[in-house]
C-alpha positions as CSV (number, residue, x, y, z in Angstrom):
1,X,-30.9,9.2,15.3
2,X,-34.4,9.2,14.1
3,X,-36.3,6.0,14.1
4,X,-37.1,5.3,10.7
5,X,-33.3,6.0,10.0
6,X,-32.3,3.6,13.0
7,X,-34.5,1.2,11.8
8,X,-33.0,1.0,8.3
9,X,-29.7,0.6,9.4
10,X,-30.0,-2.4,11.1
11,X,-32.6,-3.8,8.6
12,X,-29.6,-2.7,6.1
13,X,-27.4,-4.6,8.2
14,X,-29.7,-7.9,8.8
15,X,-30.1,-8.6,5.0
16,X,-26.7,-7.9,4.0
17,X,-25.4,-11.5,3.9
18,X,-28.2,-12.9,2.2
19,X,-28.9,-9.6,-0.2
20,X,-25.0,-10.3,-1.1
21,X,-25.9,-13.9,-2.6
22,X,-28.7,-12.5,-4.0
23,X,-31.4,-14.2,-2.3
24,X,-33.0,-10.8,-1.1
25,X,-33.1,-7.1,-2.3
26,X,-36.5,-6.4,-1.6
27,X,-35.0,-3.2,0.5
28,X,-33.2,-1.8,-2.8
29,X,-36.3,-2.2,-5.1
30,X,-38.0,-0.3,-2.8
31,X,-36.1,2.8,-2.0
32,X,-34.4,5.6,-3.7
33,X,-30.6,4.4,-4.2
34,X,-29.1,7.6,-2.2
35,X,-31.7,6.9,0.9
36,X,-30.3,3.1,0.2
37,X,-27.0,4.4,0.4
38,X,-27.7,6.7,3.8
39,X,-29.1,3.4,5.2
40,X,-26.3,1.2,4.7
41,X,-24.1,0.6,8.2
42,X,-20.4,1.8,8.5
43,X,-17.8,-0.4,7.8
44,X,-15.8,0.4,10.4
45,X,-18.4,-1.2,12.9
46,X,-19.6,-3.9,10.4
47,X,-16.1,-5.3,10.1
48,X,-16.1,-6.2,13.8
49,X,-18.9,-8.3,14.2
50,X,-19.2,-11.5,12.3
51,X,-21.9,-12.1,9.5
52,X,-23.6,-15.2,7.7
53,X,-23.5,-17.0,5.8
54,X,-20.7,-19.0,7.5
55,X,-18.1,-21.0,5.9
56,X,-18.0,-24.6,5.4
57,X,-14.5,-24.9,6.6
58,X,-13.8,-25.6,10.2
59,X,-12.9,-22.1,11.4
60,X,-16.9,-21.6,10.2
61,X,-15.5,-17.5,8.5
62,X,-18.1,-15.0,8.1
63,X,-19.1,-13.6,5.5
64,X,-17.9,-9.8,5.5
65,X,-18.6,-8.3,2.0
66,X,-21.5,-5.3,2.5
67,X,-24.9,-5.6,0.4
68,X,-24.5,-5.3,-3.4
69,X,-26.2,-1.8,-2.8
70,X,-23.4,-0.5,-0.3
71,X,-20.6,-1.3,-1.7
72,X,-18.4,2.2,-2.9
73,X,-17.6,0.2,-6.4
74,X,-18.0,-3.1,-8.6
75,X,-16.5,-4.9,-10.8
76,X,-18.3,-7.9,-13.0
77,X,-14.3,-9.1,-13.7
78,X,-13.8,-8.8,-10.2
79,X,-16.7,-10.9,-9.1
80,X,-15.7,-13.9,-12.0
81,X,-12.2,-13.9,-10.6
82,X,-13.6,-14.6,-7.5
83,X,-16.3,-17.3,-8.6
84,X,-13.2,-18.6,-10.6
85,X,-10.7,-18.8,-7.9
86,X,-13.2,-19.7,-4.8
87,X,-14.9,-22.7,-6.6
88,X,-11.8,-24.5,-7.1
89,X,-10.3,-23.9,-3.4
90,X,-10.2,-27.2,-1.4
91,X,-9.9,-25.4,1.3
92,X,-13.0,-23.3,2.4
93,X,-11.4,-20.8,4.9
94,X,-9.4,-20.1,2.6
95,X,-11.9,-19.2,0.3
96,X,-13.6,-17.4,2.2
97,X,-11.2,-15.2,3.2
98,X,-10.0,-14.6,-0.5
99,X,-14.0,-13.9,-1.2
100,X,-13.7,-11.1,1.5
101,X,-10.3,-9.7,1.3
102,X,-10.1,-9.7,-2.8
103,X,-12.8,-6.9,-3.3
104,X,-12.2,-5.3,-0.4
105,X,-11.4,-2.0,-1.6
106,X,-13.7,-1.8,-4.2
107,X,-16.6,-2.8,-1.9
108,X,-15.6,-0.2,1.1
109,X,-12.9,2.0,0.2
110,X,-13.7,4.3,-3.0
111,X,-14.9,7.2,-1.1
112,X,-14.9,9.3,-4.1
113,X,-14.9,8.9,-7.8
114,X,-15.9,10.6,-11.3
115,X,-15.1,8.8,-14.5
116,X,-14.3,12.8,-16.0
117,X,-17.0,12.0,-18.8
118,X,-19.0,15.3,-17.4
119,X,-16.4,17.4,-17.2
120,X,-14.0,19.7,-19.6
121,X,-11.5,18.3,-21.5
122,X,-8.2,18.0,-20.0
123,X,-5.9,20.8,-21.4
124,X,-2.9,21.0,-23.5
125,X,-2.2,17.3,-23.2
126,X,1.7,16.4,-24.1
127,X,3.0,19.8,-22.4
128,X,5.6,19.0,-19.6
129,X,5.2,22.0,-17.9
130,X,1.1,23.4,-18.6
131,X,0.0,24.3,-15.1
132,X,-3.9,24.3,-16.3
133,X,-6.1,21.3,-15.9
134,X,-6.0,20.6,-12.3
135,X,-9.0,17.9,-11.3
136,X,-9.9,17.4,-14.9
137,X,-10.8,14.2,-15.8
138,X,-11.3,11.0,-13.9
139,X,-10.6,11.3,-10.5
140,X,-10.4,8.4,-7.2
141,X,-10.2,8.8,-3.8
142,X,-9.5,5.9,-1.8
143,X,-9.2,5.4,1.6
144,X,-7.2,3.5,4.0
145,X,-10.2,1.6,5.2
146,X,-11.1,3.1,8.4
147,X,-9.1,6.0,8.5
148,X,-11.1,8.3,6.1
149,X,-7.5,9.4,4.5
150,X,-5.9,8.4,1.3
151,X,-2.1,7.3,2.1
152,X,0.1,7.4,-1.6
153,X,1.6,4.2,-0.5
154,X,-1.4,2.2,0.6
155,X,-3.7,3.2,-2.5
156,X,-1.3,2.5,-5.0
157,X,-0.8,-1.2,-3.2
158,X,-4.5,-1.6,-2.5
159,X,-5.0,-1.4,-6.1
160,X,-2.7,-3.4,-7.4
161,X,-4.0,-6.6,-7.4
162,X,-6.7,-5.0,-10.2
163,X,-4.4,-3.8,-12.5
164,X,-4.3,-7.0,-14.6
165,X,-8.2,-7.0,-14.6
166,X,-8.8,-3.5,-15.8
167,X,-8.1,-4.2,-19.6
168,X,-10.8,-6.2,-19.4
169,X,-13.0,-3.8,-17.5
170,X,-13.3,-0.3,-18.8
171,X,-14.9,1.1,-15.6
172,X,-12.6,-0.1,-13.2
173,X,-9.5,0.9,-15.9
174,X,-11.3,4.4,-15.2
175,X,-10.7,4.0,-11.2
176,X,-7.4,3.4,-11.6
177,X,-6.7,6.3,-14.1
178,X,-9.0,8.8,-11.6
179,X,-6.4,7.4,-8.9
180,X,-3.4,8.1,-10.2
181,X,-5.0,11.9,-11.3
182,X,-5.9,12.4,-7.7
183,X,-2.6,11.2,-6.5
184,X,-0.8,13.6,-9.0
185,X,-3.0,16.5,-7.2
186,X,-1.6,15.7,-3.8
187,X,2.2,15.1,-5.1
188,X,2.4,18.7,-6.5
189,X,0.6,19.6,-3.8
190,X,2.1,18.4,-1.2
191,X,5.0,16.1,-2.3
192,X,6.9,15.7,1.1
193,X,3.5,14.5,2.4
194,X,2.1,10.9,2.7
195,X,-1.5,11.1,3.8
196,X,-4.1,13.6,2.1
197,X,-7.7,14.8,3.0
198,X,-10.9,13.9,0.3
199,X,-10.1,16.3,-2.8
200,X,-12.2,19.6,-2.6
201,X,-13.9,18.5,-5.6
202,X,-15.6,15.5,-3.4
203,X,-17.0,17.9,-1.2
204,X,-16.3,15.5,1.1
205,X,-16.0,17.0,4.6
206,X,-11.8,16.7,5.7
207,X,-11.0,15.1,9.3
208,X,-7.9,15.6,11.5
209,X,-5.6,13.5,13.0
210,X,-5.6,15.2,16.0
211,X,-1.9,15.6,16.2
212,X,0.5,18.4,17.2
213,X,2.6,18.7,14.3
214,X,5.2,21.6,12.7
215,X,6.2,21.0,9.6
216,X,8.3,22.9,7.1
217,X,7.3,22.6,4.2
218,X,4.0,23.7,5.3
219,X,0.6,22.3,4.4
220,X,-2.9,23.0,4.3
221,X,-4.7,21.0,6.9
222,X,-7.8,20.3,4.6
223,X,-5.7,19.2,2.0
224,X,-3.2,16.9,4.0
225,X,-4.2,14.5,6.5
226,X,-0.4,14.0,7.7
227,X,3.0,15.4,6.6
228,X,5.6,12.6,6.8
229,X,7.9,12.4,4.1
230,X,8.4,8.8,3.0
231,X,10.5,7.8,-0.1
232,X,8.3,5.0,-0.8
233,X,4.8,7.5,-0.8
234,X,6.6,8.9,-3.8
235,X,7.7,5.8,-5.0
236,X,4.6,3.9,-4.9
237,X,2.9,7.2,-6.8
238,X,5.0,6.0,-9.6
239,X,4.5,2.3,-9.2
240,X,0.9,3.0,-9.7
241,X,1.1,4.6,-13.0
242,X,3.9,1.9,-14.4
243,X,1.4,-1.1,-13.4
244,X,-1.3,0.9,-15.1
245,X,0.6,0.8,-18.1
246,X,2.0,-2.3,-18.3
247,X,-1.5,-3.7,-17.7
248,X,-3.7,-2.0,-20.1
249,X,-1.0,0.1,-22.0
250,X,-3.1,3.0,-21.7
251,X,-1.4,6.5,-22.0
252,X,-4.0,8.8,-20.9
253,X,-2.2,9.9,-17.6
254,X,0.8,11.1,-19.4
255,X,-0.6,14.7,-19.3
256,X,0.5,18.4,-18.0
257,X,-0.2,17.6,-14.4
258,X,1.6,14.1,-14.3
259,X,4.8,16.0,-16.1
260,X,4.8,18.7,-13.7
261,X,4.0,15.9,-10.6
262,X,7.2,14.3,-11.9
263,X,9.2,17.4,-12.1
264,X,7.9,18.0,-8.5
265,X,9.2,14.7,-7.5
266,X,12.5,14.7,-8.6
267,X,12.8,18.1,-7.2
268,X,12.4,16.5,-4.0
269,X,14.8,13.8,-4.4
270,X,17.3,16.0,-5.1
271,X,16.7,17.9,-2.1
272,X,16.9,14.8,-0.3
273,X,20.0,13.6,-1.4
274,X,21.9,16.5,-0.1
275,X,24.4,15.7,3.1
276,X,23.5,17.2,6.0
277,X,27.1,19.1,6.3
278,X,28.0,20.8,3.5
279,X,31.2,18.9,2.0
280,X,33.3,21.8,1.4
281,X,32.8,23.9,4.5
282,X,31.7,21.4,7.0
283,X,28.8,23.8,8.0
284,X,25.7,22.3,8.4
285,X,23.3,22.7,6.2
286,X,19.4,23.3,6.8
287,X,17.4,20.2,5.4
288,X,14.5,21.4,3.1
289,X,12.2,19.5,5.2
290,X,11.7,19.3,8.8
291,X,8.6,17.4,11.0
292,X,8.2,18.2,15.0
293,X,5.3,16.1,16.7
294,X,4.3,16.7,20.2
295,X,4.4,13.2,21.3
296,X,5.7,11.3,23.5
297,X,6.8,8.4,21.4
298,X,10.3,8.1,19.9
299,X,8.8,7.0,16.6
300,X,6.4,9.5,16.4
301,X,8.7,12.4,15.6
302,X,12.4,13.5,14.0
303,X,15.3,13.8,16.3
304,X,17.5,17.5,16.4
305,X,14.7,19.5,16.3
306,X,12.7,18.0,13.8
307,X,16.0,17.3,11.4
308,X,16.6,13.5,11.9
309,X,20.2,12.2,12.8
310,X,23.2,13.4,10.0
311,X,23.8,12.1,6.7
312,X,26.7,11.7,4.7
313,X,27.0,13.4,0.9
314,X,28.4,11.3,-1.9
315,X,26.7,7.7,-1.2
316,X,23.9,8.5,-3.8
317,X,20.9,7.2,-1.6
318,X,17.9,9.4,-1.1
319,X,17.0,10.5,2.4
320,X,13.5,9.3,3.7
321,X,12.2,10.8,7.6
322,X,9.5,8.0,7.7
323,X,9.3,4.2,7.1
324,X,5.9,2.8,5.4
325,X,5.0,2.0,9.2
326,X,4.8,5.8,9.5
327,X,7.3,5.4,12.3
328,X,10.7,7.7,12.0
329,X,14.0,6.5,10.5
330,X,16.9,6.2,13.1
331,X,19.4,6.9,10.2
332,X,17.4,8.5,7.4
333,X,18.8,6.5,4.0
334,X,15.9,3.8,4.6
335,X,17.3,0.7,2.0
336,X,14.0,-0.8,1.2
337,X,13.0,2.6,0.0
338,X,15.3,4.0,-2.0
339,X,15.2,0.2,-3.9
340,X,11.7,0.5,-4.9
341,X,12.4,4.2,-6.1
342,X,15.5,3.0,-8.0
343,X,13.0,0.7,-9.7
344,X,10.5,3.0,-10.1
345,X,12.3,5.7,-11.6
346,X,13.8,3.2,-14.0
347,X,10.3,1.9,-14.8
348,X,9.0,5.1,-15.1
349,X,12.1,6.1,-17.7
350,X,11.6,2.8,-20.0
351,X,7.8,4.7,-20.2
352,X,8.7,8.0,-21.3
353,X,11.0,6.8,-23.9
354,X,8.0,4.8,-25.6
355,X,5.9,8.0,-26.2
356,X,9.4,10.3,-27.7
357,X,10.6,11.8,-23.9
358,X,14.1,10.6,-24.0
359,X,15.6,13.7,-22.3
360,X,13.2,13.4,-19.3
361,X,13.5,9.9,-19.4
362,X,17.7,10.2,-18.7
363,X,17.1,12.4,-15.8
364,X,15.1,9.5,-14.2
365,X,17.4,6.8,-15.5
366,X,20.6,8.8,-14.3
367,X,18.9,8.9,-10.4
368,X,17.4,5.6,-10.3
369,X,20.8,4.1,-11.5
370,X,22.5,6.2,-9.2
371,X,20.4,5.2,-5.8
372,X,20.7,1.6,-7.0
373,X,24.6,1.8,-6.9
374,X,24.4,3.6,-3.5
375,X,22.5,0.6,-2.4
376,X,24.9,-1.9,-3.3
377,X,28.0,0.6,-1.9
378,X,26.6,1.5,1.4
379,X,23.6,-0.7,2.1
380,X,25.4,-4.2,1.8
381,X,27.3,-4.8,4.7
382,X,28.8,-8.0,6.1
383,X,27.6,-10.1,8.9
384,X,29.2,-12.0,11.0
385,X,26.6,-15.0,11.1
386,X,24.4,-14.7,8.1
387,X,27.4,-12.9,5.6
388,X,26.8,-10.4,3.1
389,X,23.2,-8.9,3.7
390,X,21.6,-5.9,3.4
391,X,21.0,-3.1,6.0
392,X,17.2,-2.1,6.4
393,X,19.2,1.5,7.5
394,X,22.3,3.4,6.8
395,X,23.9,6.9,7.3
396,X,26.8,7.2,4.5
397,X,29.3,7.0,7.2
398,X,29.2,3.3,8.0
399,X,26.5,2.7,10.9
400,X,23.8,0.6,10.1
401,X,20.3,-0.6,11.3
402,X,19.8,-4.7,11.3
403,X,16.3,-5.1,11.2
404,X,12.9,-5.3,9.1
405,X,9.5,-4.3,9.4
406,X,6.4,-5.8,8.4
407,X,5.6,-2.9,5.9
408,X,6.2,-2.9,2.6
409,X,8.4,-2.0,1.1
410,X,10.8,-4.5,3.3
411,X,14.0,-6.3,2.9
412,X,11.7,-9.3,2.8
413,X,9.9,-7.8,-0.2
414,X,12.8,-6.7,-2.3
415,X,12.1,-9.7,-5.2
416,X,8.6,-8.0,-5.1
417,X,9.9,-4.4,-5.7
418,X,11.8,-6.1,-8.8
419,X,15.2,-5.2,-7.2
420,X,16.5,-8.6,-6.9
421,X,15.9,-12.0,-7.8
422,X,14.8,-14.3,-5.0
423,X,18.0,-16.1,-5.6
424,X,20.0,-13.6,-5.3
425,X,22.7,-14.5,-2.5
426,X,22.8,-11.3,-0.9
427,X,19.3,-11.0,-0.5
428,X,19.3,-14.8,0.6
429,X,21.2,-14.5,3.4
430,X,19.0,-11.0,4.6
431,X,16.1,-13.1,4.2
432,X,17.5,-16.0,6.5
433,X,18.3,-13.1,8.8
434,X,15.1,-11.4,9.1
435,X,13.2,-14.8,9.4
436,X,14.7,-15.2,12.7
437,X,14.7,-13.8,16.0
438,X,18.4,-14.0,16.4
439,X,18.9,-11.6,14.0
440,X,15.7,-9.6,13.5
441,X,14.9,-8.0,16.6
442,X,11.4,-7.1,15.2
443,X,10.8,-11.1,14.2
444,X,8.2,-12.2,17.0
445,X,7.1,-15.5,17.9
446,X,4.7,-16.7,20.4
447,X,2.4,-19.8,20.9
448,X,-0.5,-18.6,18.5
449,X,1.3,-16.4,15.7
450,X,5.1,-15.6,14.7
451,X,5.9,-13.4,11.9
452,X,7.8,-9.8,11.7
453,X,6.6,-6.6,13.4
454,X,7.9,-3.3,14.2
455,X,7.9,-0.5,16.5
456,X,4.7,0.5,15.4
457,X,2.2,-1.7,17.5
458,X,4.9,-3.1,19.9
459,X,6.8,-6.1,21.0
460,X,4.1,-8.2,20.9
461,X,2.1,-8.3,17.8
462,X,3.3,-9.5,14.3
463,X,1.9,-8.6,11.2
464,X,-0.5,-11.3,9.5
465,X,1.3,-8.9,5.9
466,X,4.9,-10.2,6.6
467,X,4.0,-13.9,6.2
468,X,2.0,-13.1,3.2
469,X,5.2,-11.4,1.8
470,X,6.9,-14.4,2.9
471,X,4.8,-16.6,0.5
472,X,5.2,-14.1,-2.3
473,X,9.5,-14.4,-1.9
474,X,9.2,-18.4,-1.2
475,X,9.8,-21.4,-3.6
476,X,9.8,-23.8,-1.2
477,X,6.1,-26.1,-0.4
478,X,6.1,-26.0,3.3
479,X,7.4,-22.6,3.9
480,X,4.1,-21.5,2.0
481,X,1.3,-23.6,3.5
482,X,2.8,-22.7,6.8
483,X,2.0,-19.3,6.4
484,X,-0.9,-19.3,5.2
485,X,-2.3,-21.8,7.8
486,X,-1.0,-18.8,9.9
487,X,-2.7,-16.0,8.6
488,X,-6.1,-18.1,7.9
489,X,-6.2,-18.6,11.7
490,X,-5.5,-15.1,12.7
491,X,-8.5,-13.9,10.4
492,X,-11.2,-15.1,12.4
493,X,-13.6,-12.3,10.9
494,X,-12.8,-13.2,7.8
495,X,-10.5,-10.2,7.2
496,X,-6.9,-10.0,7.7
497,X,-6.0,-7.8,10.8
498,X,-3.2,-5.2,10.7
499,X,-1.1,-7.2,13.5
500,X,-1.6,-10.4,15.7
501,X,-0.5,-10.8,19.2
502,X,1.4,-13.9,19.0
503,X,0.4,-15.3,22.0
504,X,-3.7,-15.1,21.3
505,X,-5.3,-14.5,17.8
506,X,-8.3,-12.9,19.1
507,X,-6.0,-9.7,20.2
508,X,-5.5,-7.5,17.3
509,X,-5.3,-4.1,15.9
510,X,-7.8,-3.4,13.0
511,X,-10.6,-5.0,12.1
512,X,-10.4,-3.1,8.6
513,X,-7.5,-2.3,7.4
514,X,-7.7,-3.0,3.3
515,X,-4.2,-2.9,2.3
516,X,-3.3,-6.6,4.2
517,X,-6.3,-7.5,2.7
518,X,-5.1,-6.5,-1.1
519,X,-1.8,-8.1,-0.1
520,X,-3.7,-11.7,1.1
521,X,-5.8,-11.3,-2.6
522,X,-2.1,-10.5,-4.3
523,X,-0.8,-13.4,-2.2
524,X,-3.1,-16.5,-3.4
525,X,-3.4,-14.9,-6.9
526,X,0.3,-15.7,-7.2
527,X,-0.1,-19.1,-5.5
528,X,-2.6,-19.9,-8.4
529,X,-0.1,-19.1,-10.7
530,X,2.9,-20.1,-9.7
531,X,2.0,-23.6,-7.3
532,X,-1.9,-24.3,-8.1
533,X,-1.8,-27.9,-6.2
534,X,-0.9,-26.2,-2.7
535,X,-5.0,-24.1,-3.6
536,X,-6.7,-26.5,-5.9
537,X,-5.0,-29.9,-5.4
538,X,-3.1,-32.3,-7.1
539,X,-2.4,-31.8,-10.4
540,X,-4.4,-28.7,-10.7
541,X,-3.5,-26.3,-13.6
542,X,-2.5,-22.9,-13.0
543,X,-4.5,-20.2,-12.8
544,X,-4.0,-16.6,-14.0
545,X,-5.6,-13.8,-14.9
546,X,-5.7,-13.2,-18.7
């Protein structure tokens, strides 16, 4: 590196924490904004070392937020939520981590936007099946955090905690309307794929993922960053446009891409929901998708030559190969999955029939009605100590998987999917299950952290998400604080870590990693909503974002 260049970097880095309080800029007035920008230190490296100002609490948190002038996007509602929330917080590590983890995608992980004001108009808007118009208008890219790749799933969930504040901000309502364009890009696309490469458009250079993979259907490699088809990567590309409507009740991605993405999708699902014997003849019959990984890690990869193990026909579940962890299914009709697409495609119905769509609108209502059902048919099973509860796995022929993951969506999350209500007694007794080592074999506990994992990281780290999840789904005082006494005490960068081993905090995967952070922001928004005195103190009034 030259030394001029060297030397701004970690000048960059140096005035960052006080630049962010706005006590110096000097830097910025001085310099041309893109030399700025090519000054400002990666993320990835900043996000490991702490920076001050320090917190007043007792864990002393840094301050993690990059300079004003590096940050990838802003957002004046953002910032008063923040001032809001923060200045009534009693406690300061709290704070402090909610000051860090609430912009966290704005401030690092937009690696691409245009707001679509520069370019053509979008095309025959209102036609269902108008194949023109392809990266017209806005358009956001938004990565993982330091994996520069957009997963569907993560996005969509690392946005949602600013849906509610974008019809009060017009420029961050334009974000979210450039990510759901993007997204539709990669569903048609690539719609059996979960993680995609920066759009040609960006001219943003593509990485790999230095994998070993056949997959049918095929991909282009600078397109897709990896091809594992997940239900809930479709799913959550359809949560994101719901929230986006509920929020602001904007209408403006309901054009000829987003029809033909949705055509696309339920193409896929009903690929996916055929048996893998052919009911009549009892031949097997070729699956429509198939993933092979040279690996050698079970999880990594689909059993029977890339074809997963057989599913029965008739239960009217959707198969999925992956799990939101990434990892392979054992049996392939993944329950927390195919509940947040029942929900989704419902959603997604009550939408179309508000703008005149009714007959598309059935055809979504029809599936989503019929995975729901297979749920309660095939996914509810009985056991012996915790009663009726529902499987995290199923094949249509009665074997079952008794477990949950930290990713969402879980059987821990299901209230938050909309599915059920928290006092649902089905879901009651799963969530006593899965809280509990004796019948969640992916529930870890140690001396420093406890929470639920996964075959992902191992059989000793928990995720710092599940607990947060676990406030979310909770009523109950205790349960709550707990938890988040937890996570605060895992985060001692001031970010919140992928996983925790649970026998020392200070060994974890991921110093950035912005969906937990979105989920931590999600997670004491609804706090200040729903139980204010266990943030602000006694008698405190709720807060909520107008």
């Amino acid at each position: 590196m030259h030394a001029t260049a060297l030397f701004l970097v970690l000048l960059a880095a140096c005035v960052s924490a006080t630049d962010a309080y706005g006590e110096q800029d000097i830097l910025g007035y001085e310099m041309d904004p893109e030399r700025y920008k090519a000054a400002c230190p990666d993320y990835r490296h900043y996000a490991m070392v702490p920076h001050r100002p320090l917190s007043k609490g007792p864990l002393s948190l840094p301050y993690q937020r990059p300079s004003p002038r590096c940050r990838t996007f802003s957002s004046p509602q953002v910032e008063k939520i923040i001032d809001d929330i923060t200045s009534r917080m009693k406690d300061n590590d709290l704070a402090r981590i909610f000051e860090n983890a609430f912009p966290n995608t704005l401030d690092t992980t937009v690696r691409w936007h245009v707001d679509g004001k520069s370019g053509k108009p979008r095309r025959n808007r209102g036609n269902e099946f108008d194949d023109g118009g392809h990266w017209d208008g806005p358009q956001s890219f938004i990565v993982t955090g330091d994996i520069n790749a957009e997963w569907l799933r993560d996005s969509a969930h690392q946005l949602a905690q600013y849906q509610s504040v974008a019809k009060k901000d017009k420029q961050l309502e334009n974000l979210i309307l450039g990510a759901i364009n993007t997204q539709i890009e990669f569903v048609i696309e690539s719609p059996y794929c979960n993680a995609f490469q920066p759009p040609p458009p960006s001219q943003v250079a593509p990485v790999s993922n230095g994998q070993e993979d056949s997959v049918h259907p095929a991909y282009e490699p600078t397109k897709v960053f990896e091809c594992k088809y997940e239900i809930d990567s479709l799913a959550s590309f359809l949560a994101l446009g719901n929230q986006f409507h509920k929020s602001t009740g904007s209408k403006d991605f309901l054009h000829s891409r987003w029809y033909l993405a949705i055509d696309t999708l339920l193409g896929v699902l009903e690929a996916q929901a055929k048996p893998t014997f052919d009911p009549k003849t009892g031949q097997f019959e070729p699956n429509e998708y198939l993933f092979r990984r040279r690996t050698d890690a079970g999880t990594e990869t689909l059993s029977l030559g890339g074809v997963g193990n057989p599913l029965n026909g008739g239960t009217g579940l959707i198969r999925s190969a992956f799990r939101p962890s990434d990892d392979a299914t054992v049996l392939g009709f993944f329950i927390p999955g195919n509940a947040m697409m029942s929900v989704e495609l419902k959603r997604t119905a009550a939408m179309l029939r508000s703008v005149g769509k009714n007959k598309l609108a059935e055809r979504l209502q029809a599936r989503g009605d019929s995975i729901e059902k297979g749920i309660w048919d095939h996914g509810v099973v009985t056991h012996k100590k915790y009663g009726e509860v529902f499987a995290f796995e199923v094949d249509g022929y009665g074997s079952t998987i008794i477990m949950d993951d930290a990713n969402h969506p879980s059987l821990l999350g299901l209230p938050l999917l909309g599915f059920v209500e928290k006092d649902n007694k089905v879901y009651q007794n799963t969530r006593r299950m899965i809280l509990e080592q004796a019948g969640n074999p992916y529930y870890m506990e140690g001396r420093a952290f406890a929470g639920i994992g996964g075959p992902h990281i191992g059989l000793q780290h928990a995720w710092p998400m599940s607990r947060l999840v676990q406030v979310m789904t909770s009523d109950k005082d205790e349960e709550i604080s707990d938890a988040l006494r937890d996570v605060k005490s895992s985060s001692r960068l001031g970010l919140v870590h992928e996983s925790i081993h649970v026998e020392r905090v200070t060994d974890y995967t991921r110093s950035w990693f912005a969906w937990a952070n979105s989920v931590f922001a999600q997670a004491i928004l609804d706090i200040a909503a729903r139980k204010p005195h266990l943030l602000f103190g006694k008698g405190a009034e709720p807060y909520e974002i107008a």
